[in-house]
C-alpha positions as CSV (number, residue, x, y, z in Angstrom):
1,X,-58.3,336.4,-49.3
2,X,-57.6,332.6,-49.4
3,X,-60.3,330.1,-50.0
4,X,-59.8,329.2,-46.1
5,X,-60.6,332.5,-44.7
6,X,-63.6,332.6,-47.4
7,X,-64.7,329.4,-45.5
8,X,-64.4,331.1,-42.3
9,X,-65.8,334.6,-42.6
10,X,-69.2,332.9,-44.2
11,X,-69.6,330.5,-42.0
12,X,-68.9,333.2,-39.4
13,X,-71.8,335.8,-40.9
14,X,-74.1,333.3,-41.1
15,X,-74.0,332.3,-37.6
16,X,-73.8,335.9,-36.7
17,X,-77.1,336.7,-39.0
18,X,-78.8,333.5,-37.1
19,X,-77.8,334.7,-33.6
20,X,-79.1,338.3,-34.7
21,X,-82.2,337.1,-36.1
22,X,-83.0,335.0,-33.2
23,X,-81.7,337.9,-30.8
24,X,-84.8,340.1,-32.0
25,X,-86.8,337.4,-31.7
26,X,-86.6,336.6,-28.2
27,X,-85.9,339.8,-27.2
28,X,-89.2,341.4,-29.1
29,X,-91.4,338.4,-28.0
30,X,-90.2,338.6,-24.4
31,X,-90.7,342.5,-24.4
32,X,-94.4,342.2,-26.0
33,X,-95.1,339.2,-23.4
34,X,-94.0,341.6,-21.0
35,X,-95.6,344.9,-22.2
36,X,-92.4,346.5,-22.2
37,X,-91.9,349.3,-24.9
38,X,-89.6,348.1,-27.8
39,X,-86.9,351.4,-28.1
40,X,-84.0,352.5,-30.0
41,X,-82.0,351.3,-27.3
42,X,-83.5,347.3,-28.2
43,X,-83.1,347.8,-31.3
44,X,-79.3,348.6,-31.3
45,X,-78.8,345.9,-28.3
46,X,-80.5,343.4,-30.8
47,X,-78.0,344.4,-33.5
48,X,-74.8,344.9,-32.0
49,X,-74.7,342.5,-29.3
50,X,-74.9,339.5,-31.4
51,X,-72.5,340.9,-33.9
52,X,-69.9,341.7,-31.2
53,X,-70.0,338.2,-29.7
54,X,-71.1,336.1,-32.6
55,X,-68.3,337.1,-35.5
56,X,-65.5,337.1,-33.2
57,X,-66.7,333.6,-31.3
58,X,-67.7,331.5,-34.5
59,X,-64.9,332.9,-36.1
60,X,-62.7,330.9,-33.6
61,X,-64.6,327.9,-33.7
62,X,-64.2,327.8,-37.1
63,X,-60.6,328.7,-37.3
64,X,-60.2,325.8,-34.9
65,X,-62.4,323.6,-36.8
66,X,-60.0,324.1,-39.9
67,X,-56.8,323.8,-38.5
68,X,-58.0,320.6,-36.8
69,X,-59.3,319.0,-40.1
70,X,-55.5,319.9,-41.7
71,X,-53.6,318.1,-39.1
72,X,-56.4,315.6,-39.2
73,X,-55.5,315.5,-42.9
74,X,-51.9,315.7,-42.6
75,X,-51.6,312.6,-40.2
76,X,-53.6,311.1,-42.3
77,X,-51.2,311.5,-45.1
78,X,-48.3,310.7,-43.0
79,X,-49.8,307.4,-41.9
80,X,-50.3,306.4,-45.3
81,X,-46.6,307.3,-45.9
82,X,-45.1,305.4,-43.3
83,X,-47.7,302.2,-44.0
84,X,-45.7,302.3,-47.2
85,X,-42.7,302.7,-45.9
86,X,-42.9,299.9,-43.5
87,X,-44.4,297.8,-46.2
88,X,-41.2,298.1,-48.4
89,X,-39.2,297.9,-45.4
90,X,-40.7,294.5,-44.7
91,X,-40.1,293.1,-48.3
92,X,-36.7,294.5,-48.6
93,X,-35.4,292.8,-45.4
94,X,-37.4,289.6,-46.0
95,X,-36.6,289.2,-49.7
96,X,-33.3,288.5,-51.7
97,X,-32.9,291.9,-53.8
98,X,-31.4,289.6,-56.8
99,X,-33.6,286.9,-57.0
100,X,-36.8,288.1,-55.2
101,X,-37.0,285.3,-53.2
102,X,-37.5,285.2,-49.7
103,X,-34.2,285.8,-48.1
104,X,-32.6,283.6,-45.4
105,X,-34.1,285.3,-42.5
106,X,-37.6,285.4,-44.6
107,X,-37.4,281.7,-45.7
108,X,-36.7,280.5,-41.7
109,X,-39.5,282.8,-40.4
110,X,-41.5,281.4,-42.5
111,X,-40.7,277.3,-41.9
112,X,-41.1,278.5,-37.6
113,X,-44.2,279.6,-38.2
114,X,-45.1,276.6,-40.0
115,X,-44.0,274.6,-37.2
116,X,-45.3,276.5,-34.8
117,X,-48.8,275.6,-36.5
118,X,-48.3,271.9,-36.1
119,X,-48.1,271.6,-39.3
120,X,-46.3,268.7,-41.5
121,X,-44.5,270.2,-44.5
122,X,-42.0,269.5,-46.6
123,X,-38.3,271.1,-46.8
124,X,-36.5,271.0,-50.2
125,X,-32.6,272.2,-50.3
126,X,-31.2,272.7,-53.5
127,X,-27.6,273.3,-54.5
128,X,-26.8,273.5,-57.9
129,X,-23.8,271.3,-58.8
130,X,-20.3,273.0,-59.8
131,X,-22.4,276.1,-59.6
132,X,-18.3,278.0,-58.9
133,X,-17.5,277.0,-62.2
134,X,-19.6,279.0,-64.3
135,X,-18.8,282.0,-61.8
136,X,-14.5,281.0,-62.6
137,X,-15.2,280.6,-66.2
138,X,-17.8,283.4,-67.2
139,X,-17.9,286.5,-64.2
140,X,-20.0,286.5,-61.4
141,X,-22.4,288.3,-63.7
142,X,-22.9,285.7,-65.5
143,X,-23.1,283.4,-62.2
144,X,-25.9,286.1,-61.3
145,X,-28.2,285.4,-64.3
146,X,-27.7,281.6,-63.3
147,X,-29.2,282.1,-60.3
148,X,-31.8,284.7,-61.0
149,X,-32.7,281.9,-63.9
150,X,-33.0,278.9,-61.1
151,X,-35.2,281.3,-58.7
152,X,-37.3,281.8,-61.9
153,X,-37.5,278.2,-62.6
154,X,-38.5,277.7,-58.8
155,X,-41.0,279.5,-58.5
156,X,-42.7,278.1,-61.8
157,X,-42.0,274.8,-60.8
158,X,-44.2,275.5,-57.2
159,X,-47.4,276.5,-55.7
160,X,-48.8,279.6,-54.6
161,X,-48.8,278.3,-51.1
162,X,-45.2,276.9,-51.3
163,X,-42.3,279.1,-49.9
164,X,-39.0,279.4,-52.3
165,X,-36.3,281.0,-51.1
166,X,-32.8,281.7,-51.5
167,X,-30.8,280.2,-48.3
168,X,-27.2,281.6,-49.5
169,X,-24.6,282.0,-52.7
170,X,-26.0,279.3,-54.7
171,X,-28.0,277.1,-52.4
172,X,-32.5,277.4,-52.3
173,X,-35.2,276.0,-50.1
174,X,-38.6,274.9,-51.2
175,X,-41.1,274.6,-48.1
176,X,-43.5,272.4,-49.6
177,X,-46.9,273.4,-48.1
178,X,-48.8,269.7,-46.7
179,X,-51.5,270.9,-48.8
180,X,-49.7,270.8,-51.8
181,X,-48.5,267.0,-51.1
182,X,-50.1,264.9,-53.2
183,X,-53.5,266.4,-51.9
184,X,-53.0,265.2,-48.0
185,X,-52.8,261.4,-49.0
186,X,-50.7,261.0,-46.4
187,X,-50.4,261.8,-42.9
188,X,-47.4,263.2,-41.1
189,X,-44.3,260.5,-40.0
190,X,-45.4,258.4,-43.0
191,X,-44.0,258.1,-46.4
192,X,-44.8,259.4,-49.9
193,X,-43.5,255.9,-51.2
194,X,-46.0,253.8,-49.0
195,X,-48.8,254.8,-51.4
């Protein structure tokens, strides 16, 4: 016998021994209220009758009652699954698998909603110099470890609230958060230099 149908056929007989418990009860009070002669016959309607429709009811209740707390389980799982899933999803196709930056797509999404904010930021493009040499001298592997090396270097070199991302082949962006400039000593439309 599993531990389920364990569950079910005690939950089951205690339910049954309740309903034929309070089965004599009413039926006994109700026949000495009435001064009516308590029989065999009560005694085996007390009995049986509860045991007939109690075991076989509760029984379904409770088999009900399970099967709904594993699918209630099992959704669970599965929404925990596919919140993961959509979470990688999100970082893969927002992110540059090489350099872990944010990717094109990411980096723009990013500066729009920015904008979108009203706010005043800052937009650094980087492109290495003669970057095509090292990949026509050394391998594009090498050329690889350049770049992973500048991304690294990036992010060092920024905030936490700055964006860094890698635009295309050798070229970055740096979305300088107004925050971050110079601790908002100067206003939008105006220059750094002024001060």
């Amino acid at each position: 016998m599993t531990p389920r149908t364990k569950r079910i056929v005690g939950k089951s007989l205690v339910v049954t021994i309740i309903a034929v418990v309070a089965t004599f009860g009413l039926s006994f009070t109700a026949r000495l209220a009435l001064q009516m002669p308590i029989d065999w016959l009560s005694w085996v309607e007390c009995t049986f009758i509860p045991i007939l429709i109690g075991m076989p009811v509760s029984a379904y209740i409770f088999t009900q009652s399970e099967t709904i707390q594993d699918t209630c389980d099992k959704l669970e799982k599965s929404h925990a699954a596919l919140t993961e899933a959509h979470d990688r999803l999100t970082f893969v196709t927002s992110h540059d698998p090489m350099t872990g930056l944010l990717s094109r797509g990411g980096f723009m999404a990013r500066m729009d909603r920015s904008r979108d904010e009203g706010e005043c930021d800052t937009l650094l493009l980087i492109d290495p110099d003669h970057f095509s040499s090292i990949n026509d001298r050394h391998g594009h592997s090498k050329g690889d470890e350049v770049l992973v090396r500048i991304a690294k270097a990036l992010v060092y070199a920024t905030r936490p609230g700055d964006s860094v991302g890698r635009l295309g082949g050798e070229e970055f962006g740096v979305f300088v958060a107004r925050r971050a400039q110079r601790a908002g000593r100067y206003d939008c439309g105006e220059h750094p230099s002024a001060y």
